[in-house]
C-alpha positions in Angstrom: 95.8 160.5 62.8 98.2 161.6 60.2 95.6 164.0 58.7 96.1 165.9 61.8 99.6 166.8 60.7 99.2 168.4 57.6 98.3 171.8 58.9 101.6 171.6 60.3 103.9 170.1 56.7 106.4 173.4 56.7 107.6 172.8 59.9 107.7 169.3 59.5 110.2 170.4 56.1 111.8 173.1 58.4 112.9 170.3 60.7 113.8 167.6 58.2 116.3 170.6 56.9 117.4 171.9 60.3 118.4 168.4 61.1 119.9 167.3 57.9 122.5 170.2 58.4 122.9 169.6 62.2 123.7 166.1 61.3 125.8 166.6 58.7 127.9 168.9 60.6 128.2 166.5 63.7 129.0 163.4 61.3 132.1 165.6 59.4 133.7 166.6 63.0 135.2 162.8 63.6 136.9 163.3 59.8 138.6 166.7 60.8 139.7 165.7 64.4 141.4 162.4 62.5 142.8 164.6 60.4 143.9 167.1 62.9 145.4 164.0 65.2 147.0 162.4 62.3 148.4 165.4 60.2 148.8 168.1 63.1 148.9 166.6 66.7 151.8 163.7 65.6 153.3 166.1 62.8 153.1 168.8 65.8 151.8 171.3 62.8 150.7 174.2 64.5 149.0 176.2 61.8 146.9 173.2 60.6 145.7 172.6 64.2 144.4 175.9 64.1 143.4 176.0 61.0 141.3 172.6 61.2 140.3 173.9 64.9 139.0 176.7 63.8 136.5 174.6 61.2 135.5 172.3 64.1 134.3 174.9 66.0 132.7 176.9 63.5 130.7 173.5 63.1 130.0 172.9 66.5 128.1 176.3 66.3 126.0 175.1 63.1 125.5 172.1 64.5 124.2 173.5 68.3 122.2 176.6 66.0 120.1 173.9 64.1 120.3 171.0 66.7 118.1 173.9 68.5 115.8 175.1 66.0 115.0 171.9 64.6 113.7 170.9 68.7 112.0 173.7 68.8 109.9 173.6 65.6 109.4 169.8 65.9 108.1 170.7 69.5 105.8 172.9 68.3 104.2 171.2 65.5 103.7 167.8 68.0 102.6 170.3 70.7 100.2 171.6 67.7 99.3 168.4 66.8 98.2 167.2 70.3 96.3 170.2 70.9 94.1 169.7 67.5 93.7 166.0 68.0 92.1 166.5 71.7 89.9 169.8 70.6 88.8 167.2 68.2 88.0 164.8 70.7 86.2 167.5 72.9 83.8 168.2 69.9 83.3 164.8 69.0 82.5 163.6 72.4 80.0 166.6 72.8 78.7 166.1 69.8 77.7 162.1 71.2 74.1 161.1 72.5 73.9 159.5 75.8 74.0 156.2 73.8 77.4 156.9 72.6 78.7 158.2 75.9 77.2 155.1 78.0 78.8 152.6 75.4 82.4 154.1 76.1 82.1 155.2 79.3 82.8 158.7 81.2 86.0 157.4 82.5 87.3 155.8 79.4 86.6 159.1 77.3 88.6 160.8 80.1 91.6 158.7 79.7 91.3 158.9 75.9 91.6 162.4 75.8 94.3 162.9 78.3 96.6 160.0 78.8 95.9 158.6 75.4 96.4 161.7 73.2 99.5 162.1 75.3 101.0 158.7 74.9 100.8 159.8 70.9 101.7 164.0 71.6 105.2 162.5 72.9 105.6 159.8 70.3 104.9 162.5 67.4 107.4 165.2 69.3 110.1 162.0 69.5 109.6 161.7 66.3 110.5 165.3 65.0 113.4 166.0 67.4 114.8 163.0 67.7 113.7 160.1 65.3 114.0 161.9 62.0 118.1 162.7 62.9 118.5 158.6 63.5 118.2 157.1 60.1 120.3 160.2 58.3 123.0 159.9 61.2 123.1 155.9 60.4 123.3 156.7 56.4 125.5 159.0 56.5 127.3 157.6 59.4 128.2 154.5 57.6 129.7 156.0 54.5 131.7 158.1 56.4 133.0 154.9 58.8 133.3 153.2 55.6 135.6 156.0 53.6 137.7 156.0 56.6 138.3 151.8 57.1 136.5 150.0 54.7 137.1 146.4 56.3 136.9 147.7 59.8 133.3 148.6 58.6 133.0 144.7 58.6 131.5 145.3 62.2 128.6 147.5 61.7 127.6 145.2 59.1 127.5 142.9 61.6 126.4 144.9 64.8 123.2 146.7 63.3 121.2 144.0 62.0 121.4 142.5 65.4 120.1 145.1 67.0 117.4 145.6 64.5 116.1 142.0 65.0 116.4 142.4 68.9 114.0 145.3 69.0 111.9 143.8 66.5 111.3 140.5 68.3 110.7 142.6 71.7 108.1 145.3 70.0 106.1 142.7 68.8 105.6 140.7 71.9 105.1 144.6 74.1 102.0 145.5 71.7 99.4 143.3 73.3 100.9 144.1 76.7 100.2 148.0 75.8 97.1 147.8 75.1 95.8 145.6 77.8 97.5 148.1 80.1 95.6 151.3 78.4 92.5 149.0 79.6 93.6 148.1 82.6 93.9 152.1 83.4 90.6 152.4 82.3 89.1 150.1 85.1 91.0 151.3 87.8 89.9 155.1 86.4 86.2 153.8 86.1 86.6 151.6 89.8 88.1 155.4 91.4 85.3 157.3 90.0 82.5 155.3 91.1 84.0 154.8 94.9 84.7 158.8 95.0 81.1 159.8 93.3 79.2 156.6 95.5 81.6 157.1 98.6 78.3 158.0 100.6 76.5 155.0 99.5 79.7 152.9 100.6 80.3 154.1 103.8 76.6 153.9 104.4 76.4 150.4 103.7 79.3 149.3 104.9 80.9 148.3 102.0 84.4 149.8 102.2 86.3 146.2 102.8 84.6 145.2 99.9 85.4 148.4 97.7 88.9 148.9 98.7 89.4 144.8 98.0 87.6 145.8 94.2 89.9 148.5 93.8 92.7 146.4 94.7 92.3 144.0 92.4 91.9 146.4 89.8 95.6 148.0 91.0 96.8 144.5 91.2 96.0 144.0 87.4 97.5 147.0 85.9 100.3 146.5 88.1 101.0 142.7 87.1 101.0 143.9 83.4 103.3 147.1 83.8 105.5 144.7 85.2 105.2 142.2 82.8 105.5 145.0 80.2 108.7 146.5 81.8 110.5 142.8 81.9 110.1 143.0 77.7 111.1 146.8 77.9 113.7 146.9 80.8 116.0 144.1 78.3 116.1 146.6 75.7 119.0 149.3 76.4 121.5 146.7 78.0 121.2 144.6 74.4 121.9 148.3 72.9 124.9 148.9 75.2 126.2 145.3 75.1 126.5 145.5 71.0 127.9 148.9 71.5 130.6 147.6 73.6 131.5 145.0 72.2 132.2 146.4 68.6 133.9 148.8 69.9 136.2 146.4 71.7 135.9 144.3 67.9 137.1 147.4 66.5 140.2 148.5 68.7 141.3 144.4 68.1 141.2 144.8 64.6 142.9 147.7 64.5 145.8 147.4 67.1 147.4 145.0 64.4 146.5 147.3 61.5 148.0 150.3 63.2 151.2 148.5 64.3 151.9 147.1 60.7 151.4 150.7 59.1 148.3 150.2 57.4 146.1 152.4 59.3 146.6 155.7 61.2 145.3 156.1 65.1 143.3 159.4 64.1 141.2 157.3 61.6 140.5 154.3 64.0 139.6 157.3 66.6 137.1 158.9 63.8 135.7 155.3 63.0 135.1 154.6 66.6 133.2 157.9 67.3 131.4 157.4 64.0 130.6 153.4 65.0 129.3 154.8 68.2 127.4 157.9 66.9 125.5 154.9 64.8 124.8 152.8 67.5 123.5 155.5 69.0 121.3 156.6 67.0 120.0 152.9 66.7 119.3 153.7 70.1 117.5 156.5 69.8 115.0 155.2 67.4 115.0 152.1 70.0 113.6 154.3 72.2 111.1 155.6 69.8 110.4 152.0 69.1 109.9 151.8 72.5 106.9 154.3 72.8 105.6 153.7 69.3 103.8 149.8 70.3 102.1 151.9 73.4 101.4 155.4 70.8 99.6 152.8 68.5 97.2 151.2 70.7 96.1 154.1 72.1 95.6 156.0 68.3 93.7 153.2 67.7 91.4 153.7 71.2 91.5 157.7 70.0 90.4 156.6 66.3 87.7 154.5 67.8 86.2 157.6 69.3 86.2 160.0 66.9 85.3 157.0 64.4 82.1 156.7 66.1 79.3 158.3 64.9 76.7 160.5 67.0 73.1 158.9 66.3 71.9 162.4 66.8 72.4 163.4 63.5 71.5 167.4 62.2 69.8 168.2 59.0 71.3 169.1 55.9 69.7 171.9 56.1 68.0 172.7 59.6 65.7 174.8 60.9 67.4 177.8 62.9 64.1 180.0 64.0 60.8 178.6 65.3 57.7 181.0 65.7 55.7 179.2 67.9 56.8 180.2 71.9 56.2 176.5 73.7 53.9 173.8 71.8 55.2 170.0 72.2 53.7 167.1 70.2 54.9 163.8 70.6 53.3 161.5 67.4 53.2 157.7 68.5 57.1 158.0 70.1 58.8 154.9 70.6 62.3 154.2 71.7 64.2 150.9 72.0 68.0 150.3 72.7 70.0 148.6 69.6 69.8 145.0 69.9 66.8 144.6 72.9 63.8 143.3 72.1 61.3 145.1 74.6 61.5 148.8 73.8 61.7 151.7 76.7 58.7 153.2 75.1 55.7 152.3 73.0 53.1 154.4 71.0 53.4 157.8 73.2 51.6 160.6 72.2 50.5 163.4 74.1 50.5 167.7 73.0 51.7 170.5 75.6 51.0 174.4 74.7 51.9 177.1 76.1 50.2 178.2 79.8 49.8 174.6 79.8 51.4 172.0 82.7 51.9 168.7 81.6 52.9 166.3 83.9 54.3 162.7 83.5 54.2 159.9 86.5 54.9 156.3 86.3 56.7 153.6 88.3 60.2 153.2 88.5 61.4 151.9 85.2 58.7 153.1 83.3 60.5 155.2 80.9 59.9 158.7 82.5 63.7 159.9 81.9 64.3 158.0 78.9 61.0 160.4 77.8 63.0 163.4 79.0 65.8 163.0 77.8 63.9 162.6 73.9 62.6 166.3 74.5 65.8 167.7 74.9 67.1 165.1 72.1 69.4 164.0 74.0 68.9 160.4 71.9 66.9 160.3 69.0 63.5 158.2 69.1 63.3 154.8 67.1 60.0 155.4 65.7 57.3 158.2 65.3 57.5 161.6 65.5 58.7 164.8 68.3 57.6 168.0 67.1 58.6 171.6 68.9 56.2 174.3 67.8 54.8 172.0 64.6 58.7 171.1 63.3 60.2 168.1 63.9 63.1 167.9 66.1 65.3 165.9 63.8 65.0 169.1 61.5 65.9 171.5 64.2 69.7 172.9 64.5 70.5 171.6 67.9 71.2 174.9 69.6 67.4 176.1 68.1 66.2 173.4 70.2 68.1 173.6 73.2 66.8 177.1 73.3 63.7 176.5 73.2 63.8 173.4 76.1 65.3 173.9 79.3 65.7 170.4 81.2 65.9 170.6 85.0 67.2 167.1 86.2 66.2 165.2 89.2 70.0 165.5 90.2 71.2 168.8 88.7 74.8 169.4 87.9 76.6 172.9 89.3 80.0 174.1 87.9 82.7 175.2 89.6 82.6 179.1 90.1 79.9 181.1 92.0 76.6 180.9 91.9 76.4 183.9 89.6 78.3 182.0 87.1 76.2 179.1 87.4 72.9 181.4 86.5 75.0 183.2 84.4 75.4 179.7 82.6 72.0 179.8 81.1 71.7 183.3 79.8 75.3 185.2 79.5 73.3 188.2 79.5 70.9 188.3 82.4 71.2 191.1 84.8 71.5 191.2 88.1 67.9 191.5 88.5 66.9 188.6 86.3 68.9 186.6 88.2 67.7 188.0 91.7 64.2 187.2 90.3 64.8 183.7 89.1 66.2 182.8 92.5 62.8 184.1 94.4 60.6 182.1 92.3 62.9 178.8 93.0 62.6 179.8 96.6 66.6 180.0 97.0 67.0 183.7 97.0 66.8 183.3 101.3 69.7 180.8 101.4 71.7 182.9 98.9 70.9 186.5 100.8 72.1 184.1 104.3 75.8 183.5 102.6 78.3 186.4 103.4 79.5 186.5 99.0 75.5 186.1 98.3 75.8 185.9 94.1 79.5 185.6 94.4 78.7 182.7 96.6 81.6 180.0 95.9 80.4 177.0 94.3 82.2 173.6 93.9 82.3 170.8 91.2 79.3 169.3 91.3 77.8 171.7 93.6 79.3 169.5 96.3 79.4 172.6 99.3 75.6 173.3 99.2 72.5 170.4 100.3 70.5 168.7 97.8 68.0 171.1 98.1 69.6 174.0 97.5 71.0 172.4 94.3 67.9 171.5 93.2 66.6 175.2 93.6 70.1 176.8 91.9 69.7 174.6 89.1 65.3 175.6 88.8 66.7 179.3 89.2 69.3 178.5 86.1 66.1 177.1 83.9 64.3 180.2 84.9 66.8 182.6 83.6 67.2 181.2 80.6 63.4 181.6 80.1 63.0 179.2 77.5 59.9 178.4 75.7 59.3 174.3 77.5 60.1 173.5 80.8 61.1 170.4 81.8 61.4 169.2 85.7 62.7 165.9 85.8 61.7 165.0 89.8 63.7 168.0 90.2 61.3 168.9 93.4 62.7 165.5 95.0 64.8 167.0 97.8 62.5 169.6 99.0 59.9 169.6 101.8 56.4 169.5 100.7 55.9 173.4 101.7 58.7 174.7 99.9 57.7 172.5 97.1 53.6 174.2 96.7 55.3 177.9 97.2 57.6 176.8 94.5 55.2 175.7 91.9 52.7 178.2 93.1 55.8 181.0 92.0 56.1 179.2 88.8 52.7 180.1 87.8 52.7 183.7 86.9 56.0 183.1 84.6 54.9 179.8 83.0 51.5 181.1 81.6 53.3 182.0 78.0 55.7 179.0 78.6 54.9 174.8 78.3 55.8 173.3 81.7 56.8 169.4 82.1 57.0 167.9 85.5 58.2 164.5 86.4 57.4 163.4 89.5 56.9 160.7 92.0 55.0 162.6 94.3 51.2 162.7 93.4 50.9 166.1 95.3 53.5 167.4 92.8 51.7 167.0 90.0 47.8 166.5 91.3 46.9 170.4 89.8 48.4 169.7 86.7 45.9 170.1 83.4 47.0 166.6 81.9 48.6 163.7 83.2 50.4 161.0 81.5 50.6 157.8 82.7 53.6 155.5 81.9 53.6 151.8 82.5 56.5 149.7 81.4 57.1 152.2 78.7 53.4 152.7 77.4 51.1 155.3 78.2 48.2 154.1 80.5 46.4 157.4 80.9 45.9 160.7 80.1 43.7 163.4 81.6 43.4 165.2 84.8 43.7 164.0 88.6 40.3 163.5 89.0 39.7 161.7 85.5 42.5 159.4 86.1 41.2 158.6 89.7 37.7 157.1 87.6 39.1 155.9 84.5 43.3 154.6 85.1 43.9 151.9 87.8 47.3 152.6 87.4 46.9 156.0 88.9 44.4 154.9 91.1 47.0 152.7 92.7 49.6 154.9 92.9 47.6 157.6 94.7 46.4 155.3 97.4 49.9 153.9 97.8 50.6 158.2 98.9 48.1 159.9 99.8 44.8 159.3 102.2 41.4 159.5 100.1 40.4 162.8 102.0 44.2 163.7 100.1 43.2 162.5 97.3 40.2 164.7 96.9 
């Protein structure tokens, strides 16, 4: 993390000096007001109270000019630094496979970047307005206590290790309590999200008793150890103020005797008791940092352990950027298995697509059919064998040459918040109006979008939450189509739609798929029945491959599955 403060090292100096002066100057106002007590006030010496006056207010301003400026720079190089360290993140996390987002989590990732990288933000802005002026107020605090009553300074002696070891033996025992509550904000983040995203399924199984006792128990959990954590945290402060007090009350003992004998003056035990509670003070202001620092560190450790991780997608040295082919994919005996399982998601697939060609892929649940998808558009990285994209290997592709080039429609599409011109407008910045007019009539949503009373400006909400399944399904062909990539990939994106709007659908995407590779993954054998090839998955191996009516003679498999859906005048 500390590599994210070098770009800002001058204003890290610019502070140090701003509050080296400021602190000075506040440390040397006790001396003068002694002074003015003991030599003007009881002397009632009217030029040397304004005279020494006149030099305490001149050093109030100094002081208040670079108390000021050294906030504000150390504000804006932890400000800085929070901003880098979470734009960081972003690219990082983007940067991860779906392995690498599965094995954190979506809401863990969340919390990193935002609560996380905000527990440290504050910590590192602590640290440059407030933590740096502790340890030069103590040093120079002391001397000066010290050149005023050295065996009065007896009590600081006394006073500041106690403290010390106080907030030591506290810190240590809040640091596992920290991180366990970092963790226990995860779960109830990653309990929320899946009640608010699955709050259909809930309600329609009648499971909210059960969900809002799971949720509960989460709350019940981080609650126990914020408490737990504030009991160590809440004893803090009152140890600060109690040591204050009483060495204050040490010090006016001591001195009552010492003043009344003649051997020391009221103005310098006033000047030793600001300056014994301008230390203390600052003791308690790096408390406090000590305070946020055990919860700063667990969760720079959770932010390291992100941006520690490595993608397993990982580009060439030196990639390929252009591709002259339009559409041809080859998959070379493709097989992919998870780290550490022994069955693999898919075995020895091999298969070629060209362009004007439709390719479609149908299996059981389970069979591997996304985990296939989600290869094409190398979105994880197969274990073995080969995926080419117009004869060059996908590993030796730049990322955004590929992603080009493949346009993956999911079975549940994802819409941004916006309009539904900026959701088309998300595939190709550049369409016009027409293009994107066009794209909606082939995905048979431009009637639904001429119906709305905004038509493109349409609203749109996260998720695409305010239109049906259907019509997000369509939207999200329609954004494929203006991209007009060179493979196609429908993963069961025809799903939600009635079998008639489905055939005018794929009997649009004809004419503008002839120069193009189209991929559909499907469920429904009338789907896919015209297709020119068929694959055949089963328990992540390839069972067949041919046409409707070959499979029918020579694949059981597909034999099966069209009986289970269709009649057998269907079938023909």
């Amino acid at each position: 993390m500390r590599s994210y403060l070098l770009p800002y090292k001058k204003l890290l100096w610019a502070v140090l000096i701003f509050q080296v002066v400021a602190v000075t100057a506040t440390m040397t106002l006790p001396t003068l007001n002694a002074m003015l007590i003991d030599q003007g006030i009881l002397k009632a010496n009217t030029n040397y109270i304004l005279k020494i006056g006149a030099v305490m207010l001149a050093l109030s301003v100094v002081q208040a000019v670079f108390g000021i400026a050294a906030t504000w720079f150390g504000s804006r190089a932890g400000m800085g630094f929070g901003r880098d360290v979470r734009d960081r993140l972003f690219h990082t996390v983007t940067g991860f496979s779906t392995r690498e987002v599965d094995s954190f989590g979506a809401p863990s990732l969340i919390t990193r970047i935002t609560n996380d990288v905000q527990q440290v933000q504050t910590l590192v802005v602590m640290l440059c307005t407030s933590f740096i002026s502790a340890p030069i107020t103590i040093v120079v605090g002391v001397f000066l206590a010290v050149r005023e009553d050295g065996p009065l300074s007896l009590i600081l002696v006394a006073s500041i290790p106690v403290l010390l070891l106080t907030i030591g033996t506290i810190v240590i025992r809040v640091i596992p309590q920290f991180r366990a509550m970092q963790e226990r904000i995860d779960n109830v983040s990653k309990v929320l999200r899946e009640q608010i995203v699955g709050m259909r399924v809930v309600r329609a199984f009648v499971r909210e008793p059960l969900e809002t006792e799971r949720f509960d128990k989460a709350n019940q959990l981080l609650s126990r150890t914020s408490i737990l954590t504030s009991r160590y945290m809440s004893s803090l402060f009152p140890t600060v103020m109690l040591v204050m007090n009483v060495s204050s009350a040490a010090a006016v003992w001591v001195a009552a005797d010492r003043i009344q004998s003649g051997d020391m003056q009221i103005g310098a035990l006033i000047a030793f008791l600001t300056y014994l509670v301008q230390i203390l003070m600052a003791v308690m202001m790096a408390t406090f940092v000590a305070v946020m620092w055990p919860r700063a560190s667990v969760c720079a450790d959770r932010i390291n352990e992100v941006l520690n991780t490595d993608s397993s997608i990982v580009t060439s040295a030196n990639p390929t950027t252009e591709l002259s082919g339009r559409g041809t994919l080859q998959f070379r005996n493709v097989g992919f298995s998870y780290p550490g399982a022994e069955i693999p998601v898919l075995s020895n697939i091999s298969f070629t697509t060209r362009p004007g060609q439709t390719t479609a892929i149908i299996g059981s649940t389970g069979s591997g059919k996304t985990t296939l998808v989600n290869l094409i558009a190398r979105l994880v990285d197969s274990s073995e064998g080969e995926i080419l994209v117009d004869d060059v290997n996908v590993r030796n592709l730049e990322p955004e040459t590929l992603w080009k080039r493949v346009s993956v429609v999911p079975q549940r599409p994802y819409l941004f918040s916006g309009t539904i011109r900026s959701n088309l407008l998300f595939a190709n910045k550049d369409a016009s109006e027409d293009d994107l007019w066009k794209a909606l009539e082939i995905a048979q949503a431009a009637d639904f979008v001429n119906a709305m009373p905004e038509k493109l400006d349409a609203p749109i909400s996260q998720g695409g939450t305010n239109v049906s399944g259907g019509q997000r399904q369509r939207l999200a062909i329609a954004r494929a189509l203006v991209r007009d990539p060179g493979i196609y990939v429908f993963d069961d994106s025809f799903s939600a739609l009635d079998l008639a709007t489905d055939a005018r659908l794929r009997t649009a995407l004809l004419p503008v798929t002839t120069d193009a590779a189209l991929i559909i993954v499907a469920q429904r054998v009338t789907t896919i029945k015209h297709a020119d090839q068929i694959l055949v998955l089963d328990e992540g191996r390839c069972v067949g491959l041919g046409t409707h009516y070959e499979l029918l003679e020579t694949c059981p498999t597909y034999a099966e599955i069209v009986e289970s859906q269709m009649t057998a005048e269907e079938a023909a």
